[in-house]
C-alpha positions as CSV (number, residue, x, y, z in Angstrom):
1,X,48.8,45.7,-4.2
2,X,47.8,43.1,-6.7
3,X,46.1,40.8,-3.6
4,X,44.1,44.4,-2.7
5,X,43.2,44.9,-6.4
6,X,41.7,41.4,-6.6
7,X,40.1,41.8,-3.4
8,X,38.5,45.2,-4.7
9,X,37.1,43.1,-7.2
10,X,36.1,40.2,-5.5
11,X,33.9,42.0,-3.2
12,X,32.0,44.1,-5.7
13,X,31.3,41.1,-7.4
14,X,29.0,40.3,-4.4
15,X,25.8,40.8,-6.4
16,X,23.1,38.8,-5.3
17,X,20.6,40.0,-7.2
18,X,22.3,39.6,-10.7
19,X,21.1,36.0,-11.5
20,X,17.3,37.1,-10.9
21,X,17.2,41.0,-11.6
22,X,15.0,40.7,-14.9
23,X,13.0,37.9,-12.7
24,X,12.7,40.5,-9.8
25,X,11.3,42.9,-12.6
26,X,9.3,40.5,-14.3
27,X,8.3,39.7,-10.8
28,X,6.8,43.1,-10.3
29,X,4.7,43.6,-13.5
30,X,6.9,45.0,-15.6
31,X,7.2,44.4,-19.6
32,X,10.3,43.9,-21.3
33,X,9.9,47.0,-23.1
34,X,9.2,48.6,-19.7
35,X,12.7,46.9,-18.3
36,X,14.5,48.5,-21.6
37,X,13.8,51.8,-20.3
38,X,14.3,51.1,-16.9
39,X,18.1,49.8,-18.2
40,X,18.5,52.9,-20.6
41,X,17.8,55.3,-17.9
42,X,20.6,53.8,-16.1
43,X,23.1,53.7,-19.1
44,X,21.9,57.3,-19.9
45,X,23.0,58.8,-16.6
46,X,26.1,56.4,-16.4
47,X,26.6,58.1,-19.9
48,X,26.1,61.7,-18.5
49,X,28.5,61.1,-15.5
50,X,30.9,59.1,-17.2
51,X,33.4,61.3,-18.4
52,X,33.0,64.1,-15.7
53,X,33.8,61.2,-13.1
54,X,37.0,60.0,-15.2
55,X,38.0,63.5,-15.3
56,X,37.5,64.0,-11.4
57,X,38.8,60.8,-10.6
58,X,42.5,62.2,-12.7
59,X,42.6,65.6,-11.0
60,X,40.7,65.3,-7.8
61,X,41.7,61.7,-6.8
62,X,40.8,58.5,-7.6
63,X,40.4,57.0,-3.9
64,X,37.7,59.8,-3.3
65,X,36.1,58.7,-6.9
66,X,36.3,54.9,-5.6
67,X,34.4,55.4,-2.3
68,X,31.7,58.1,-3.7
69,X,30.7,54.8,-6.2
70,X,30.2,52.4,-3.2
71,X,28.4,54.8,-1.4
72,X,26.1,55.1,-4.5
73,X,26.0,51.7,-5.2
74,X,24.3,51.5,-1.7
75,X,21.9,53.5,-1.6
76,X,20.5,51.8,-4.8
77,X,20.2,48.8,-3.0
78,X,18.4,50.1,-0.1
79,X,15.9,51.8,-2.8
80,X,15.7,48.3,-4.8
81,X,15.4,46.0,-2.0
82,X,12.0,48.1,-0.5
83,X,10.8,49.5,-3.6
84,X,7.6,48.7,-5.0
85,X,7.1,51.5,-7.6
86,X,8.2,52.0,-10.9
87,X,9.3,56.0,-9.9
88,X,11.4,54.5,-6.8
89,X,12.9,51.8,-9.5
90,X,14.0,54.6,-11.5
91,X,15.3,56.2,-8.1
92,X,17.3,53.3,-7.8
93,X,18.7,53.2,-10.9
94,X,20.3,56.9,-10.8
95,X,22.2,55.9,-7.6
96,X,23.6,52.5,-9.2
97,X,23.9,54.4,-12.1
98,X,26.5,56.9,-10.3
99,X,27.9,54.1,-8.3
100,X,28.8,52.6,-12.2
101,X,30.0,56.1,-13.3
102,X,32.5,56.8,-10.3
103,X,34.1,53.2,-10.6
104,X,34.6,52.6,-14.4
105,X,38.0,53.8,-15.9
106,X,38.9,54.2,-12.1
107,X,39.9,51.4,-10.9
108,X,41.7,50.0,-14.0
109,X,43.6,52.9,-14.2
110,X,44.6,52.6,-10.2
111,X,46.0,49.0,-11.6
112,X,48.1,51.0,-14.9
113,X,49.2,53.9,-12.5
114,X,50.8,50.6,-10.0
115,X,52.4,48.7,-13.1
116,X,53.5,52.0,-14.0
117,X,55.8,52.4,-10.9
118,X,56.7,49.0,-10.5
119,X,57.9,48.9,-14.4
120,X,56.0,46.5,-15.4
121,X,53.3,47.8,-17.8
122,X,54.2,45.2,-20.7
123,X,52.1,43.1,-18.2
124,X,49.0,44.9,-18.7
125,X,46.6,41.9,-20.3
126,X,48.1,39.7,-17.8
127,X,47.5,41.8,-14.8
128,X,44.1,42.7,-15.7
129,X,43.2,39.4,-16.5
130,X,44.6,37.8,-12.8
131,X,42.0,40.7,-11.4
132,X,39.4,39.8,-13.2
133,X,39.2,36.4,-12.9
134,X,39.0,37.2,-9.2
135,X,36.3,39.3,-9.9
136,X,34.8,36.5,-11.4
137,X,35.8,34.3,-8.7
138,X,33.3,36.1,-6.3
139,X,31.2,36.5,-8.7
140,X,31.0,32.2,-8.6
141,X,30.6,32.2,-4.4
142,X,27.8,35.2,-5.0
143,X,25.3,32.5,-7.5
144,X,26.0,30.0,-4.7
145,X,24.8,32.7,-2.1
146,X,22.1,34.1,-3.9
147,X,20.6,30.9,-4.5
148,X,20.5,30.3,-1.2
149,X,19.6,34.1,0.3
150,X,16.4,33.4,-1.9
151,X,15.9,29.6,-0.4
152,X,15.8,31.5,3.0
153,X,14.0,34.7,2.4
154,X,11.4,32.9,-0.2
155,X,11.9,36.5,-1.9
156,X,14.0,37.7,-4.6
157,X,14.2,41.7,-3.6
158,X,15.4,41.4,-0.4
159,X,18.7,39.9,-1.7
160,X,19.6,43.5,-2.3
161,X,19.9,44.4,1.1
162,X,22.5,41.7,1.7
163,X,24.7,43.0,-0.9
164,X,25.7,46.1,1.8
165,X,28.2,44.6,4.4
166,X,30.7,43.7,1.5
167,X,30.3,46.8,-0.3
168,X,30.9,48.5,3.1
169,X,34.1,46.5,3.1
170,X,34.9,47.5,0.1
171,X,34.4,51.3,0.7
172,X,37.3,50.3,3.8
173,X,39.9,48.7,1.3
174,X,39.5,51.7,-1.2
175,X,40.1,54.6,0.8
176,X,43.1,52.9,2.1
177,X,44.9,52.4,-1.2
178,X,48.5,54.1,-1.3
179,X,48.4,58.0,-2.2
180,X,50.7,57.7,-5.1
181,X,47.7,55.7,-6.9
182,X,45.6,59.2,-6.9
183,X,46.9,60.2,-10.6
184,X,49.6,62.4,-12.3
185,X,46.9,65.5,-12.3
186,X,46.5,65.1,-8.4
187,X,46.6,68.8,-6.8
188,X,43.4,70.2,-6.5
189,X,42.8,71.8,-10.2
190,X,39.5,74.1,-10.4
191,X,36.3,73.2,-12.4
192,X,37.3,74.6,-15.4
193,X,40.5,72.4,-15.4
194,X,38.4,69.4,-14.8
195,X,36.3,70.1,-17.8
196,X,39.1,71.2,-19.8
197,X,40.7,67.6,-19.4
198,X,37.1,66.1,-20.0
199,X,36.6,67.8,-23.3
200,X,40.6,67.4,-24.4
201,X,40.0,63.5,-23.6
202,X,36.3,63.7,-26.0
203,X,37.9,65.1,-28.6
204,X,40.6,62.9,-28.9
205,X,38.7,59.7,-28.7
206,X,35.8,61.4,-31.8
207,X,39.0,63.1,-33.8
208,X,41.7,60.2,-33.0
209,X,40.6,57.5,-35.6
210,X,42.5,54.0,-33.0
211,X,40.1,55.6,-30.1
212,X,37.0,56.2,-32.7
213,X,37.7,52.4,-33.5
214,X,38.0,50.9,-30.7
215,X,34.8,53.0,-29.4
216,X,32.6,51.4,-32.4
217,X,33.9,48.1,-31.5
218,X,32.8,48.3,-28.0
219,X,29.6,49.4,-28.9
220,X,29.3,46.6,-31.1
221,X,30.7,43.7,-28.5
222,X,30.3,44.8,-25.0
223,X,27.3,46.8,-25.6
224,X,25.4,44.6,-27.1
225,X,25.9,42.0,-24.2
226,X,25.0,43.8,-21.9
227,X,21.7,43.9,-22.9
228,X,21.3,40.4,-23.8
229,X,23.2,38.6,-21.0
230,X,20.2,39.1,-18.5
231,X,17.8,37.5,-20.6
232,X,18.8,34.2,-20.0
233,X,16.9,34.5,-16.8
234,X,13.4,33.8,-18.1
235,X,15.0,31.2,-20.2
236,X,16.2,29.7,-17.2
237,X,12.4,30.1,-15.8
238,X,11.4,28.6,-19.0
239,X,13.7,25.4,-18.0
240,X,12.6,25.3,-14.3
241,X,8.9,25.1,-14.8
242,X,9.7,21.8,-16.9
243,X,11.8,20.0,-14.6
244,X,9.5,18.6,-12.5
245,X,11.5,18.7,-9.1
246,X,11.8,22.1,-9.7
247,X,8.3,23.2,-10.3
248,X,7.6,21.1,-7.1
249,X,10.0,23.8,-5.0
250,X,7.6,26.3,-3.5
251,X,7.6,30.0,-4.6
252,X,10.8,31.0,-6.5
253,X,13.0,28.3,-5.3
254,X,13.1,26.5,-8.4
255,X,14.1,29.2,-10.5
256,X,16.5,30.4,-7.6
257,X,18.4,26.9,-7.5
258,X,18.8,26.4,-11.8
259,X,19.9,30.2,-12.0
260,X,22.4,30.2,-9.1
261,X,23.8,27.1,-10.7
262,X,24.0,28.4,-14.0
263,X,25.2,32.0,-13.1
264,X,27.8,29.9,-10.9
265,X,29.2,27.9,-13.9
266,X,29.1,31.4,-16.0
267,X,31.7,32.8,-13.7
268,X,33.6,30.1,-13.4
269,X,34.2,29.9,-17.3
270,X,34.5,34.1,-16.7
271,X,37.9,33.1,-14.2
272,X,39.6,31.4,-16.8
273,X,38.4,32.8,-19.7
274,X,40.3,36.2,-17.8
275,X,43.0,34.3,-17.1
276,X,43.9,32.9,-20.2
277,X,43.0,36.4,-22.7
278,X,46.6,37.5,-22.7
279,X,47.3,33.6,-24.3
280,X,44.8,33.8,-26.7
281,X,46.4,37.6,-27.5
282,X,49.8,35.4,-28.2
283,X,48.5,32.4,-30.0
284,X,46.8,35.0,-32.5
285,X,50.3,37.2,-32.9
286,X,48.3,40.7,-32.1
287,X,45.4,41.9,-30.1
288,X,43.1,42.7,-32.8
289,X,43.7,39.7,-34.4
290,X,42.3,37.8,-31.5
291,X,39.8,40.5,-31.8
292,X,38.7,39.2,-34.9
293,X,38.3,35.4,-33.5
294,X,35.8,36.5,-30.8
295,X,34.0,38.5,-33.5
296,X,33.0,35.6,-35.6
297,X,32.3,33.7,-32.2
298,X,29.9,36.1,-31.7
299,X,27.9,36.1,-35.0
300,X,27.8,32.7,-34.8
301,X,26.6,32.7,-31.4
302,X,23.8,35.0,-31.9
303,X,22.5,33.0,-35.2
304,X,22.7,29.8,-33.6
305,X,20.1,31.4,-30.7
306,X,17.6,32.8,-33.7
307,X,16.5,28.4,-34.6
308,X,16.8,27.8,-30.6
309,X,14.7,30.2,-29.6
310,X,12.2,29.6,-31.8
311,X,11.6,25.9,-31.4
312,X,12.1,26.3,-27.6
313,X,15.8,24.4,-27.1
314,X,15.9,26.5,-24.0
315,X,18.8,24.1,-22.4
316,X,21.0,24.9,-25.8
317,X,19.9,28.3,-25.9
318,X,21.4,28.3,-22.3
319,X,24.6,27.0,-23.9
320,X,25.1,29.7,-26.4
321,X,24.7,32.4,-23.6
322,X,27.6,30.5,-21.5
323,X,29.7,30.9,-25.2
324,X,28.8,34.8,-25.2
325,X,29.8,35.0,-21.8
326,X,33.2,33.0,-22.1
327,X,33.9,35.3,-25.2
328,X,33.1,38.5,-23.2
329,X,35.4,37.4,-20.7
330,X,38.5,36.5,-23.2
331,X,37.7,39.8,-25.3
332,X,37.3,42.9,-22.0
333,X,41.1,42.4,-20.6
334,X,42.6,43.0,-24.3
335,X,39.9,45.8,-25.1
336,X,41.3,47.8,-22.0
337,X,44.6,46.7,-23.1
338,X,44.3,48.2,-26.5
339,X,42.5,51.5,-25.2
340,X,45.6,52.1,-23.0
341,X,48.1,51.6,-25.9
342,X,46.1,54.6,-27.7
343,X,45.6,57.0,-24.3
344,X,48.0,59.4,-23.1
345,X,49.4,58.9,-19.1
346,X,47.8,62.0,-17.4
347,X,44.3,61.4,-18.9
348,X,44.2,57.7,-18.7
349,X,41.2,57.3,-16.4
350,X,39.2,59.7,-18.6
351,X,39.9,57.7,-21.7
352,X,39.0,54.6,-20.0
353,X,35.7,55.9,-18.9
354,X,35.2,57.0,-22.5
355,X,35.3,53.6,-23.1
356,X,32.7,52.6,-20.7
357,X,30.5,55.2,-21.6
358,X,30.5,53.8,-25.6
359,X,29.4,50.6,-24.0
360,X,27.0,52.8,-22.3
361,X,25.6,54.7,-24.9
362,X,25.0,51.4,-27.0
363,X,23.4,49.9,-24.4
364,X,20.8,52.8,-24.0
365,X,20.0,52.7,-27.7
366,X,19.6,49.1,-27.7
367,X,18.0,48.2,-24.2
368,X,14.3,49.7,-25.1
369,X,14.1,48.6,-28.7
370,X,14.9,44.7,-28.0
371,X,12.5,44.6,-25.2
372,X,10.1,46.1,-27.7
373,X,11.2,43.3,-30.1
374,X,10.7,40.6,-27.3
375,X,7.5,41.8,-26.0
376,X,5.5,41.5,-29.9
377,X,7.4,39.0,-31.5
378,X,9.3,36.7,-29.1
379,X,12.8,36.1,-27.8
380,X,14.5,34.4,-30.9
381,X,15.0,38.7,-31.7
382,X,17.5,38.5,-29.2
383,X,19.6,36.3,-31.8
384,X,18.2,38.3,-34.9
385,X,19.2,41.7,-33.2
386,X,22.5,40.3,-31.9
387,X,23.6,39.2,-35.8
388,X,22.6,42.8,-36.7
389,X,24.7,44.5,-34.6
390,X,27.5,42.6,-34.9
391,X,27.1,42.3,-39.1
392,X,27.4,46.4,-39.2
393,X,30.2,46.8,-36.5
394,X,32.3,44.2,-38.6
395,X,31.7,46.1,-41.6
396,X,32.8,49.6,-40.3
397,X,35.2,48.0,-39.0
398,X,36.9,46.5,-41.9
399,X,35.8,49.4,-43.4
400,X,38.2,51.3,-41.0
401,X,41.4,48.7,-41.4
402,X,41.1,49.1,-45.3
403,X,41.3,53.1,-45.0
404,X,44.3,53.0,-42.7
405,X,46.4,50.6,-45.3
């Protein structure tokens, strides 16, 4: 099962379009503020199905969960790769929004349910991390693609479109996952079970103060990259237009070759930065010690963009956003980690998806407001908002640790 896990993960990393979807945007007319809201749409319906798919996914079956987010994941690329509206990008957005919802929490806790059976659950980090760096892995052959979809095409959108056949795959290698994956609560419980679990699972992650932390830290880390990780694209841009062989390519092929390479290097550093969380979990004694490491990684990180952005070092700027992606990658296997050690069995997928949805939820409050920032007053706010963030997380949650001793 560990080979089908990987390959689960492998093909959904098949995403074409993520080294040039704020370029595709940007492409289109659109403001930065005007891609905020597109992006906190999204995280606001991922927030409002989040939960109630986590639930479903524990009593209903996770398999049936699994293949409703391919299908959505789908249809949004059929919308995105002919859409030329901003109502049809919003379109979009629900459905990859659902496709997000349905497949969060899910999967990982497909992967807990296996190590479970097999006895082996002490290997959780390790596990995870051998997953995700195949994840990662076709994440790395997707840059090296999509680079070259967009050579062929001359066209950035239509890249959607080829992001089907594996995700069609995909849908295949789900649906034929082993029945005793489905989930302890498996046996057809009625609506008002399902919501019952949903709202037991809330209020133990607001009332439970290790959940309540670890939500506030994942609002703080993994929300706050996800907003800024796609704005190295028009720093990339910014790069290509100044190379001169580059600006000599015709259309978007410039831009299309530097992002592919850099979005391929990003991945790589994401496969062994997966691989090697668990060691960086033992070298630091505990997992919120290591915690702590990638915390001041980050502040740093984001105040060393605020001077780079400025004076236009665009190629170390590019550097710092390689460091916040190797970071992300070392800190999301021991996040899960720690958000299992604090879940019960028989709601694990729902307190997973909690998890996602914090991310979620941050990312909707944040999306709109730094595009805002970007669009009056330039993107060295990425760095200023970044510090921010990451200043009043570490405070609450120090905060936190102090009350608890």
């Amino acid at each position: 099962m560990l080979g089908r896990f990987s390959l689960y993960g492998f093909l959904k990393n098949q995403k074409y379009y993520e080294p040039f979807l704020l370029l595709v945007f940007l492409e289109k007319g659109l403001s930065f503020f005007q891609i905020g809201l597109l992006i906190a749409f999204r995280e606001f319906a991922v927030t409002l199905m989040e939960i109630p798919s986590g639930a479903l996914a524990d009593s209903h079956g996770r398999r049936l969960c699994m293949a409703g987010s391919m299908a959505g994941y789908i249809v949004s690329f059929v919308v995105f790769g002919f859409s030329s509206s901003f109502l049809l990008l919003f379109i979009a957005m629900f459905f990859f929004a659902a496709g997000d919802a349905f497949r969060t929490g899910t999967h990982k806790a497909m992967i807990f349910k296996w190590l479970e059976n097999q006895g082996r659950l002490g290997e959780k980090t390790k596990v995870y991390g051998i997953t995700r760096s195949w994840s990662k892995t076709g994440t790395a052959l997707s840059s090296i693609i999509a680079a070259a979809l967009v050579w062929r095409t001359g066209t950035f959108s239509t890249v959607f479109l080829f992001c089907i056949p594996p995700y069609l795959i995909n849908l295949v290698n789900l649906l034929t996952y082993p029945k005793d994956l489905e989930g302890e609560e498996r046996g057809g419980k009625s609506l008002r079970e399902t919501l019952g679990m949903m709202k037991a699972s809330v209020v133990e992650a607001v009332k439970f103060r290790p959940l309540r932390n670890l939500m506030v830290e994942t609002m703080g880390f993994q929300g706050m990259h996800k907003v800024t990780g796609d704005y190295i694209q028009p720093v990339i841009r910014t790069i290509a237009i100044s190379i001169p062989l580059l600006a000599g390519l015709q259309g978007d092929r410039g831009s299309a070759t530097l992002a592919g390479g850099v979005y391929f290097v990003l991945a790589v550093l994401g496969i062994f930065g997966s691989r090697f969380s668990h060691r960086l979990v033992a070298k630091a004694g505990s997992e919120r010690r290591s915690a702590t490491i990638l915390w001041y990684v980050d502040i740093l990180s984001y105040a060393a963009l605020i001077p780079m952005l400025i004076a236009g070092w665009y190629i170390g700027a590019v550097v710092v956003f390689v460091i916040l992606e190797l970071i992300q990658n070392l800190w999301r296997p021991m996040q899960v980690s720690r958000f299992d050690h604090v879940s019960s069995s028989n709601r694990r997928a729902t307190v997973l998806s909690i998890e996602s949805q914090s991310k979620s939820l941050s990312a909707m409050i944040y999306a709109p407001v730094l595009g805002l920032l970007v669009d009056n007053f330039g993107l060295w706010t990425l760095g200023a908002f970044g510090v921010l963030v990451a200043l009043v997380v570490m405070i609450m949650r120090n905060r936190e640790f102090q009350t608890i001793h």
